[in-house]
C-alpha positions as CSV (number, residue, x, y, z in Angstrom):
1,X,-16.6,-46.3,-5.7
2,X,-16.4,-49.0,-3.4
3,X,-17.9,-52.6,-3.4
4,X,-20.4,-52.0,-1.0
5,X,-24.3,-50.8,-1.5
6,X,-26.0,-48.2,0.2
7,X,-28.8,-50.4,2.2
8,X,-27.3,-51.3,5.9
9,X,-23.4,-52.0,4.2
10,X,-24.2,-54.7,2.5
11,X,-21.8,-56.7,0.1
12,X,-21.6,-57.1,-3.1
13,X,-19.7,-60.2,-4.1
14,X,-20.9,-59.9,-7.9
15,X,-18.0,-59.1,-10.2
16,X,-19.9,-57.2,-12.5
17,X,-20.3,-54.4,-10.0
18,X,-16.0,-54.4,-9.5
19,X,-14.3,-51.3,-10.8
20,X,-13.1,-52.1,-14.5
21,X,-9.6,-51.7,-13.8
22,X,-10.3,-54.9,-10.8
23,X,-11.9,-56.6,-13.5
24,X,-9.3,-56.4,-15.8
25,X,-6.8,-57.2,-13.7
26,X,-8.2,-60.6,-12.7
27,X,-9.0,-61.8,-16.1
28,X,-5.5,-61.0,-16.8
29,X,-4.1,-62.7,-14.2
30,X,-6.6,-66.0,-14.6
31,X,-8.3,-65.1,-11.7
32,X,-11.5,-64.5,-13.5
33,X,-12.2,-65.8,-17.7
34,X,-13.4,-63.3,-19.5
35,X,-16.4,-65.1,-20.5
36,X,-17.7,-65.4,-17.0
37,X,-17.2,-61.2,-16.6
38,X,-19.5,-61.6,-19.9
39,X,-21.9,-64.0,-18.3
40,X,-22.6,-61.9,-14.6
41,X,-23.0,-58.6,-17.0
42,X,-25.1,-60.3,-18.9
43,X,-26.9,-61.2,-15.4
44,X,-27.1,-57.8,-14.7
45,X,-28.5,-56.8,-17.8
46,X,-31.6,-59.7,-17.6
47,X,-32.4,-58.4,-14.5
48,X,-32.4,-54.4,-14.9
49,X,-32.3,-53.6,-18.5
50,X,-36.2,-54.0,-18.6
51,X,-36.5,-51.6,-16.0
52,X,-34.2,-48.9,-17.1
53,X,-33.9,-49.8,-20.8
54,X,-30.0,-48.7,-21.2
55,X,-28.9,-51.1,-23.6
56,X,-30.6,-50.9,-26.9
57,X,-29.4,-53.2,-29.2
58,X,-26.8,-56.5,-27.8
59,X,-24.1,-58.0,-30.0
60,X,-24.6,-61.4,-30.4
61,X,-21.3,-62.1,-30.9
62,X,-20.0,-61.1,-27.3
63,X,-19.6,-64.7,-26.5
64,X,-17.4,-65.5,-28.8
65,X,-15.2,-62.1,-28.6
66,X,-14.7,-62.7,-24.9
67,X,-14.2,-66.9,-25.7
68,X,-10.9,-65.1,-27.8
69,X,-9.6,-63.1,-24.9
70,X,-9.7,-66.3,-22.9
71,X,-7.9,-68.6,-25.5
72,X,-5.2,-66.1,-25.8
73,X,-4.8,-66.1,-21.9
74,X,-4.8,-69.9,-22.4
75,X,-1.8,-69.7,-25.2
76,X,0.5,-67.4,-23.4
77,X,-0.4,-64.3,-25.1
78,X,-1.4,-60.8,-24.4
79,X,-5.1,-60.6,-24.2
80,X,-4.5,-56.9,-24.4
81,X,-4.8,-53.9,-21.7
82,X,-8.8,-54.1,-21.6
83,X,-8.7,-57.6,-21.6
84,X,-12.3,-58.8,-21.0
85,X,-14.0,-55.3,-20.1
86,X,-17.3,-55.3,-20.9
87,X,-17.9,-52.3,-23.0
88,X,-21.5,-50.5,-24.0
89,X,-21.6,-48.3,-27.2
90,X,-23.1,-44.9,-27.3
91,X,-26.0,-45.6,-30.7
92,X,-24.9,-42.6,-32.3
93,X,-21.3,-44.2,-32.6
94,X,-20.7,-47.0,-35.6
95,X,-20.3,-50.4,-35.0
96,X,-19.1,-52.7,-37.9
97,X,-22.8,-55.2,-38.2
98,X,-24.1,-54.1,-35.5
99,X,-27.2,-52.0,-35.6
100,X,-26.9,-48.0,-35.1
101,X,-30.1,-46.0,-35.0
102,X,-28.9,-42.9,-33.8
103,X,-32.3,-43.0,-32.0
104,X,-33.7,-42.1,-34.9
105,X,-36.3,-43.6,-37.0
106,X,-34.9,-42.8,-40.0
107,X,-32.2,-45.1,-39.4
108,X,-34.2,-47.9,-37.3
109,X,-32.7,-50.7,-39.0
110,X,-29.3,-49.1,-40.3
111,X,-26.2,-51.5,-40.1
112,X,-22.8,-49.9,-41.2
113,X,-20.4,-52.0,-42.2
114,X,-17.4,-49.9,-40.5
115,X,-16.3,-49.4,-37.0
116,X,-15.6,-46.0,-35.4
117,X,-11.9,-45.1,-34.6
118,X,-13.0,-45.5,-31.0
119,X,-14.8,-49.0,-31.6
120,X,-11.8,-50.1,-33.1
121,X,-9.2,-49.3,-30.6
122,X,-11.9,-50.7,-27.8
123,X,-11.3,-54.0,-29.8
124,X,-7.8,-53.8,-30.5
125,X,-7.5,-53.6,-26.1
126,X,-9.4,-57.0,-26.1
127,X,-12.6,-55.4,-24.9
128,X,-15.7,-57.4,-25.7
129,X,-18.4,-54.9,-27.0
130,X,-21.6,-55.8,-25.3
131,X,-24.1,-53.7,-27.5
132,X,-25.4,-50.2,-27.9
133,X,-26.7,-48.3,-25.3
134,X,-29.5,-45.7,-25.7
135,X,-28.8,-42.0,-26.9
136,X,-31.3,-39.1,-27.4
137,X,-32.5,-38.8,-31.7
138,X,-28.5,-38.1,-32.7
139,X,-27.0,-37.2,-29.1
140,X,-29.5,-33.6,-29.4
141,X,-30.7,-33.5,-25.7
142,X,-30.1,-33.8,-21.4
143,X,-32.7,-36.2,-21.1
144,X,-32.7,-39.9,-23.3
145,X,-35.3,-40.8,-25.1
146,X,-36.0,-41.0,-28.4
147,X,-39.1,-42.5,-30.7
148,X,-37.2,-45.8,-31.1
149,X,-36.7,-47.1,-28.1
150,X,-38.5,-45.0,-25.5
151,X,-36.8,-43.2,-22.2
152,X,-33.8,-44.8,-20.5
153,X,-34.9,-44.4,-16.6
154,X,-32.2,-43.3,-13.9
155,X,-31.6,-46.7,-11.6
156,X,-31.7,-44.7,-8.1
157,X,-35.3,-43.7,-9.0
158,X,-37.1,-45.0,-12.1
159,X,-39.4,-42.3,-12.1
160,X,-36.3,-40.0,-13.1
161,X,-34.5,-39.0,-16.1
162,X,-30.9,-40.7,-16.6
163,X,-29.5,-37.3,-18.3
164,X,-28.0,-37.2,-21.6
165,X,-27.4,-37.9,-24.2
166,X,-24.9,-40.7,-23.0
167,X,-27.8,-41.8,-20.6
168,X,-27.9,-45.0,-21.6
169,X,-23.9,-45.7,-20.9
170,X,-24.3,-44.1,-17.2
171,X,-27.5,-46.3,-16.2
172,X,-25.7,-49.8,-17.7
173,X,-22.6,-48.8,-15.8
174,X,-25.0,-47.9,-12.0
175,X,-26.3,-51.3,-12.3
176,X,-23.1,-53.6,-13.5
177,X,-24.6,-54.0,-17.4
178,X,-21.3,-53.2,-18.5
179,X,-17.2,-52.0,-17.1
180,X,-17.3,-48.7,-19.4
181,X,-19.7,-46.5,-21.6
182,X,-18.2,-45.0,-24.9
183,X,-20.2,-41.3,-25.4
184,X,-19.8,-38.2,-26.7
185,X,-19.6,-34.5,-25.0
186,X,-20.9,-31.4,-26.7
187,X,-22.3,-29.3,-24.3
188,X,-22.9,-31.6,-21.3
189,X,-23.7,-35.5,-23.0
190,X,-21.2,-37.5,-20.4
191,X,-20.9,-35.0,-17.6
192,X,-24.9,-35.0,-17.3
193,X,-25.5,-38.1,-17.1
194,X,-22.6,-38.8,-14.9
195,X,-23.9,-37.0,-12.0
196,X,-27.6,-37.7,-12.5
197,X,-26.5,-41.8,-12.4
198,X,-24.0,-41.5,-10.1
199,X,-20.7,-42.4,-12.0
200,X,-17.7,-40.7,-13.4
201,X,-17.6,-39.2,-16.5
202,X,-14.5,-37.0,-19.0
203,X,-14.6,-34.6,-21.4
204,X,-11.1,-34.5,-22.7
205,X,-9.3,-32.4,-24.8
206,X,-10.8,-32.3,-28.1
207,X,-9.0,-34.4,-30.5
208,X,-7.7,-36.4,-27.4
209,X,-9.3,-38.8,-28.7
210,X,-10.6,-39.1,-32.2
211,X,-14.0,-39.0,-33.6
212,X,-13.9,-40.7,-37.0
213,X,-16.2,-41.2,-39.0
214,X,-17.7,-37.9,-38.7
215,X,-19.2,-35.2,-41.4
216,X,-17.9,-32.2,-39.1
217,X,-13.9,-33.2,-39.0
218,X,-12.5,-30.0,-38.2
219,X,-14.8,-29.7,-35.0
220,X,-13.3,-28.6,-31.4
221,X,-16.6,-28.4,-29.7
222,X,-18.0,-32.0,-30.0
223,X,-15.7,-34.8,-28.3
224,X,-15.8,-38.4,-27.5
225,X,-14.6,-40.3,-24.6
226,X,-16.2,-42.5,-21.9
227,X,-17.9,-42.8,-18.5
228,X,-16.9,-45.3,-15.9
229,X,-17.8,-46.5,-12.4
230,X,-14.4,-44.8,-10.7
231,X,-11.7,-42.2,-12.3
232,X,-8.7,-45.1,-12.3
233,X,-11.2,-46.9,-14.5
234,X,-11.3,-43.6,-17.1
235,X,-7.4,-43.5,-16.5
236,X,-7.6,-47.1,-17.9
237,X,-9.5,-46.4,-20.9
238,X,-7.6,-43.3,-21.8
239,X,-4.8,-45.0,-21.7
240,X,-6.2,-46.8,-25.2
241,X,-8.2,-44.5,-26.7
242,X,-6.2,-41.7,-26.7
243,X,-3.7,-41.4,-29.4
244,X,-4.0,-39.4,-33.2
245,X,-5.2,-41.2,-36.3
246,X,-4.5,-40.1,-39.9
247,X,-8.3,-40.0,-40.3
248,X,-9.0,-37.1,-38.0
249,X,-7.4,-33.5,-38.4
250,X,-7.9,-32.6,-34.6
251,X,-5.1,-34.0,-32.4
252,X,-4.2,-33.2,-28.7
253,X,-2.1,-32.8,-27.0
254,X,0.7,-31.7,-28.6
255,X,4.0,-33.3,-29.2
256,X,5.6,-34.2,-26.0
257,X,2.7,-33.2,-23.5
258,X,1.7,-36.3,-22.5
259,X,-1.5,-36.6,-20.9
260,X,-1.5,-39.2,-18.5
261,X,1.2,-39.4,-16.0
262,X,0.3,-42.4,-14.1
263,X,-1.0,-42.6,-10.7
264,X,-4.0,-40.7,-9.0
265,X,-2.3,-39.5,-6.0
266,X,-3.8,-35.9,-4.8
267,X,-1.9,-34.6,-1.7
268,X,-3.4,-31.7,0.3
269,X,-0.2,-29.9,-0.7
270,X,-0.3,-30.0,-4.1
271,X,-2.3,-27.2,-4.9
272,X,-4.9,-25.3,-4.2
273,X,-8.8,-25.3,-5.3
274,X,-11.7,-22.6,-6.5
275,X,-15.1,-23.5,-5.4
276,X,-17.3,-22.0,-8.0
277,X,-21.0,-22.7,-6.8
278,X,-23.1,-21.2,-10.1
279,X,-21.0,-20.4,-13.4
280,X,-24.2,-20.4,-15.5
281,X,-27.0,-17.7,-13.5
282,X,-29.4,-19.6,-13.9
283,X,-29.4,-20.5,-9.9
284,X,-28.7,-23.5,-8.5
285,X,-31.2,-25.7,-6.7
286,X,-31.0,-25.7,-2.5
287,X,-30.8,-30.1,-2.5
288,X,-27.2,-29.6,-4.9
289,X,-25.9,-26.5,-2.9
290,X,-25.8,-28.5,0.2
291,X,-24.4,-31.7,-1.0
292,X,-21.8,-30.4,-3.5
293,X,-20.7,-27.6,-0.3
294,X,-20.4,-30.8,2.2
295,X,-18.4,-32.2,-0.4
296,X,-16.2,-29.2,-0.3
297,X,-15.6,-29.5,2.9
298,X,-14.8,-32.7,3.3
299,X,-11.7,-32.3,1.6
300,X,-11.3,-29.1,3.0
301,X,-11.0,-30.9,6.2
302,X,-8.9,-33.1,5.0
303,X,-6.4,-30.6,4.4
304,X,-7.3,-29.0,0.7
305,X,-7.0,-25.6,0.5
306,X,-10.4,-24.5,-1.6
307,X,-11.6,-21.0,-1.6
308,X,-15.3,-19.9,-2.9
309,X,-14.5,-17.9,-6.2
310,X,-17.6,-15.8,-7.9
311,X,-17.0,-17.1,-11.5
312,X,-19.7,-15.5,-14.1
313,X,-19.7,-17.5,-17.1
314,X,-23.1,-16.6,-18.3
315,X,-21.8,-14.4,-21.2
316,X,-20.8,-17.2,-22.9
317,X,-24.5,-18.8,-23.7
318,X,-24.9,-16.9,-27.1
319,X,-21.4,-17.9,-28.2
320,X,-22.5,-21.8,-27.3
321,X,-25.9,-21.6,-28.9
322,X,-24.3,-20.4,-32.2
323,X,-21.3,-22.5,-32.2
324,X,-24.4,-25.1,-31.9
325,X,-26.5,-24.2,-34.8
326,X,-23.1,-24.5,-36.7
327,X,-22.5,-27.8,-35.8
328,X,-25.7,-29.1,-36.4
329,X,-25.4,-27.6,-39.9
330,X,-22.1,-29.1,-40.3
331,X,-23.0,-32.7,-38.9
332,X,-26.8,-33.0,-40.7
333,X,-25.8,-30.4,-44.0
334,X,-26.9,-33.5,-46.9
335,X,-30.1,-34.0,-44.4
336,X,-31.5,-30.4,-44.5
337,X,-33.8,-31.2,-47.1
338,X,-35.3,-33.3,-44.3
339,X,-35.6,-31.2,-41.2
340,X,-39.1,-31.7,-40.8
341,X,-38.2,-35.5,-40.4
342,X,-36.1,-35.5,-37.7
343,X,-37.3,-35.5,-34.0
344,X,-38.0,-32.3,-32.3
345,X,-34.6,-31.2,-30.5
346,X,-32.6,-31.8,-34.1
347,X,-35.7,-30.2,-35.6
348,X,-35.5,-27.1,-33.5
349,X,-31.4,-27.2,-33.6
350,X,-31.4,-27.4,-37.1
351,X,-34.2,-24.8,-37.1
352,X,-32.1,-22.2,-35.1
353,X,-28.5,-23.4,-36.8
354,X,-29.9,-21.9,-40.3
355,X,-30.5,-18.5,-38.6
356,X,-26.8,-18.2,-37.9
357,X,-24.8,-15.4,-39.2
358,X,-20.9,-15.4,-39.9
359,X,-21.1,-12.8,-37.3
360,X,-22.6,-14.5,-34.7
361,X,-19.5,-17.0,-35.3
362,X,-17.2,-14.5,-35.4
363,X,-18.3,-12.9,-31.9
364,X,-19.1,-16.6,-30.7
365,X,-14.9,-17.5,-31.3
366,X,-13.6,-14.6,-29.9
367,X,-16.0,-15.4,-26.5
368,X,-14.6,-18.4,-26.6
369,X,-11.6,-17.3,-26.7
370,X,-12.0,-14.9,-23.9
371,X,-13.5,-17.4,-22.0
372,X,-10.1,-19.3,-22.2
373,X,-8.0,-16.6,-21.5
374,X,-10.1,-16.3,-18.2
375,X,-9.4,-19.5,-16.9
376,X,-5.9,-19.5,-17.7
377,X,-5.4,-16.8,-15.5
378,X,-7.5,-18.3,-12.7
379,X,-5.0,-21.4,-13.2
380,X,-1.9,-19.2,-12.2
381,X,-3.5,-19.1,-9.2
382,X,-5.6,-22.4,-8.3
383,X,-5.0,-25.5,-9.5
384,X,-8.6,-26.9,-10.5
385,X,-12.0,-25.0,-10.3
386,X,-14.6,-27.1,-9.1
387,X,-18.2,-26.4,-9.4
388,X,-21.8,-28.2,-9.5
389,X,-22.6,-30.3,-12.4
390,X,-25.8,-29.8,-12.8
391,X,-28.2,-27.4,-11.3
392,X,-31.1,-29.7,-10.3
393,X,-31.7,-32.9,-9.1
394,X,-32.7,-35.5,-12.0
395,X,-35.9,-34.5,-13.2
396,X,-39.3,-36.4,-14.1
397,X,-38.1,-38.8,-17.1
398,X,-41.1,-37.9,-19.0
399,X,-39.9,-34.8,-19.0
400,X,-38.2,-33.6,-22.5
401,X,-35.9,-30.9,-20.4
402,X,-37.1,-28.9,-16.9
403,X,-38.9,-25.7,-17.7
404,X,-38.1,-23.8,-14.2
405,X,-35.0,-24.1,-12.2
406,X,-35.2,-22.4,-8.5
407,X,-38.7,-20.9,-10.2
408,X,-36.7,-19.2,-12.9
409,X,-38.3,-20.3,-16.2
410,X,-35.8,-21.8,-18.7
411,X,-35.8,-19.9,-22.7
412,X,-34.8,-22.7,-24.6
413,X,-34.4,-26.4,-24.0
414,X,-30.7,-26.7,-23.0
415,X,-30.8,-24.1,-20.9
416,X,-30.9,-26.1,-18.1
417,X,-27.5,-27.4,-19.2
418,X,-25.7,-23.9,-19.2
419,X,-23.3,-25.5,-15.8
420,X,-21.7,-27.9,-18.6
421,X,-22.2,-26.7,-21.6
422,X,-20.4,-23.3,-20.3
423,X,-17.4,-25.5,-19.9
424,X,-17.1,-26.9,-23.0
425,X,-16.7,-23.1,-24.5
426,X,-13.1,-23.3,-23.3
427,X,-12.1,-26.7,-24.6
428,X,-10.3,-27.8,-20.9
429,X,-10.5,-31.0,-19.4
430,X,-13.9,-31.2,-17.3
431,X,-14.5,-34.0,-15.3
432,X,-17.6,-35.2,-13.2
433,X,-17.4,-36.9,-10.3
434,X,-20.2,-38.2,-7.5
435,X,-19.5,-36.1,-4.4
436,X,-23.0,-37.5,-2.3
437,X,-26.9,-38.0,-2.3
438,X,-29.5,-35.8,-2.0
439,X,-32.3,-35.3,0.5
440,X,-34.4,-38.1,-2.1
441,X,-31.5,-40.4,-2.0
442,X,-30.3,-39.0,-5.9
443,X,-26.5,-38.5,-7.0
444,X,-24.8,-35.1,-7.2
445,X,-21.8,-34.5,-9.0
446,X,-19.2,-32.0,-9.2
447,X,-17.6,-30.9,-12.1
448,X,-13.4,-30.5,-12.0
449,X,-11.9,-28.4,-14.5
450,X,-8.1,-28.3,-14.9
451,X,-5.3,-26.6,-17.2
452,X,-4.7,-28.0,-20.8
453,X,-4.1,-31.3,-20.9
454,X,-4.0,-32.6,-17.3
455,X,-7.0,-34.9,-17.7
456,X,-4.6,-36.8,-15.0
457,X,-5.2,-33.9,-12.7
458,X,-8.6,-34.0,-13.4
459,X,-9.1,-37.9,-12.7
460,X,-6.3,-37.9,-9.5
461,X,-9.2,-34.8,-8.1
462,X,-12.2,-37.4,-8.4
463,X,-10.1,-40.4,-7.2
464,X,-10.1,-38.6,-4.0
465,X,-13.9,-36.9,-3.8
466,X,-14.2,-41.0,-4.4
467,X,-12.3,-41.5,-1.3
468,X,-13.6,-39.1,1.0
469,X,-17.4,-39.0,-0.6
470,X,-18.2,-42.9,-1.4
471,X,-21.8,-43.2,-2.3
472,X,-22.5,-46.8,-3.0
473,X,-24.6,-48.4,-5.5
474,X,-28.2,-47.6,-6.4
475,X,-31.1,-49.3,-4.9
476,X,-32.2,-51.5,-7.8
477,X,-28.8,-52.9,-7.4
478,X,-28.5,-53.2,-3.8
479,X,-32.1,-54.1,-3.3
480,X,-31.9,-57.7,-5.2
């Protein structure tokens, strides 16, 4: 993403709206204090947040953790490799006294007294944490809302949903509230949102990077990571987060495969690409076809070789919605005294998760596994697969999910997630990417899924649909 908006070219000068890795690159270099990068986010945020409602909860002591970054610059010392970044929490993730809800109302005023792994190592970088950003009741759904907060609204149209369930993170990071967004990913939570708001999200390898605390530890489905305003920016924060901790039992990759290589270089001859316009069945709305095909062939004209691929991956909804009724046992098992409590997409997923049999695990792993095994072999052939993100344009944010896609009526409530949450069946590297606008002026992304840990192929990809697809800033931010 460049630094220019969308309305007649014009330029931004504020450094809020500059890629993180810019940002951090002044501060470092004194160019820029760390408290002034604070101070225009903070800008940002008094002039959007009561519009689109993406930060929750602010730290109040952000001044003073961005006052240390610039007194070790002052001293000589290494601020640290985020040094500065403004960085918005998912509220599902702990953050040592500040507040986490979960969205929830059962934990409206809940402080812990611990940071997450990922909070940590955000802090350890130099990062200043700028608050919590809004999240579905516990991450359970594409669109964010919850009973605590309200909706978070999508900045290129307020009337439309942000996604989810990192919503909150991608509409902060559209309009320059923060450098990057901490999530989490089970079947869609930072891809979704990342094409509905127009920035770049990662699902990594699980275990890439760890989620601690957690009550599901030996989970491969559910992952954390972040969303950012350009791939070099996720490159940036990998670089960090990524990394085994004795708390968690999941680790990737394995020893001696490291995962980022450096650079995002993507040559027309390295490789060549599967276009895969609707894994899920569930069609794919006329508005996304076009934009996500005129992406294709914009790099096709640059010298890509991409061929269309038919790649069925319906069979593998069952297996997901089991594996998800397992998790939600696992993650809320000393709460299901209190189903009725909870909102209704935890309701309903804790509902379904009790009606799972060790069968329907049994056939849900080997799917999975099959599923894997698939794409391997398309890998010894193509180099990425590339496919829409999302099947629709952001929906109504009133909306709790969309009941019809291309007039097909939807079973469930996450069916209308099936393009991501398809993809996290195989545990690859799957990132989104903005490839254009719509017909109404809305984002589109594409999804790029790679091999086993080369989440640096996967970023180097979007680095160049970045290039060769730029599509600027929304209007609430260009329109100031």
């Amino acid at each position: 993403m460049n630094d220019r908006g969308i309305n007649g070219g014009k330029t931004l000068e504020d450094v809020a709206l500059l890629p993180a890795h810019e940002q951090v690159r002044r501060v470092r270099h004194g160019q820029l204090t760390a408290t002034e990068l604070l101070e225009a986010c903070m800008e940002r945020t008094r002039r959007h947040n009561e519009f689109v409602n993406a930060l929750v909860t602010l730290n109040e002591n952000a001044g003073s953790e961005a006052a240390a970054v610039d007194v070790k610059i002052a001293k000589g010392e290494d601020p640290g490799p985020l040094a500065g970044l403004v960085v918005g929490i998912k509220d599902v993730t702990e953050t040592a006294g500040i507040r986490t809800t979960y969205g929830s109302k059962l934990f409206e005023d809940f402080v812990p007294d611990q940071d997450a792994t990922v909070v940590k190592r955000f802090r350890q970088a130099g990062a200043v944490i700028m608050g919590k950003t809004n999240t579905p009741e516990f991450a359970a759904g594409g669109n964010t809302w919850n009973e605590v907060f309200g909706f978070t609204r999508n900045p290129w149209d307020l009337e439309r949903s942000a996604g989810g369930s990192t919503g909150g993170g991608a509409a902060a990071l559209a309009t320059g509230m923060i450098s990057i967004a901490q999530g989490s990913d089970l079947g869609g939570s930072l891809r979704i949102p990342a094409s509905f708001c127009g920035v770049v999200g990662l699902r990594s390898t699980a275990g890439l990077i760890p989620t601690f605390p957690s009550p599901h530890l030996w989970d491969h489905l559910h992952v954390t990571g972040a969303m950012a305003r350009t791939a070099a920016d996720i490159e940036l924060s990998l670089s960090v987060l990524a990394g085994p901790t004795d708390e968690s039992p999941i680790v990737a990759p394995p020893k001696g495969r490291p995962v980022l290589t450096g650079g995002l270089e993507w040559g027309a001859a390295q490789g060549k690409l599967a276009y895969c316009p609707n894994i899920a069945g569930i069609g794919i709305d006329p508005t996304v076809t076009s934009v996500a095909e005129g992406a294709v062939e914009r790099l096709r004209d640059s010298g890509v070789e991409i061929r269309q691929v038919d790649l069925d991956l319906s069979y593998g909804r069952d297996a997901f919605m089991a594996l998800r009724g397992y998790w939600f046992l696992a993650q809320f098992f000393e709460q299901l005294d209190r189903v009725a409590e909870f909102g209704p997409n935890v309701s309903a997923n804790l509902t379904s998760g009790l009606k799972v049999t060790t069968r329907d695990l049994g056939r849900a792993e080997n799917t999975r596994r099959a599923m894997r095994e698939q794409f391997l072999d398309l890998f010894k052939e193509y180099d990425a697969v590339l496919t829409p993100t999302m099947a629709i344009p952001p929906f109504s944010v009133e909306e709790n999910y969309p009941e019809t896609i291309a007039g097909k009526p939807m079973e469930t409530y996450i069916d209308w997630m099936a393009p991501t949450f398809l993809l996290s069946l195989p545990s690859l590297p799957v990132a989104s990417v903005p490839v254009g606008l719509d017909s109404s002026r809305l984002p589109v992304g594409l999804q790029v899924v790679v091999p086993p840990y080369r989440e640096s192929r996967a970023l180097a990809l979007a680095s160049l649909f970045e290039t060769e697809c730029p599509i600027g800033f929304p209007p609430l931010v260009t329109i100031d």
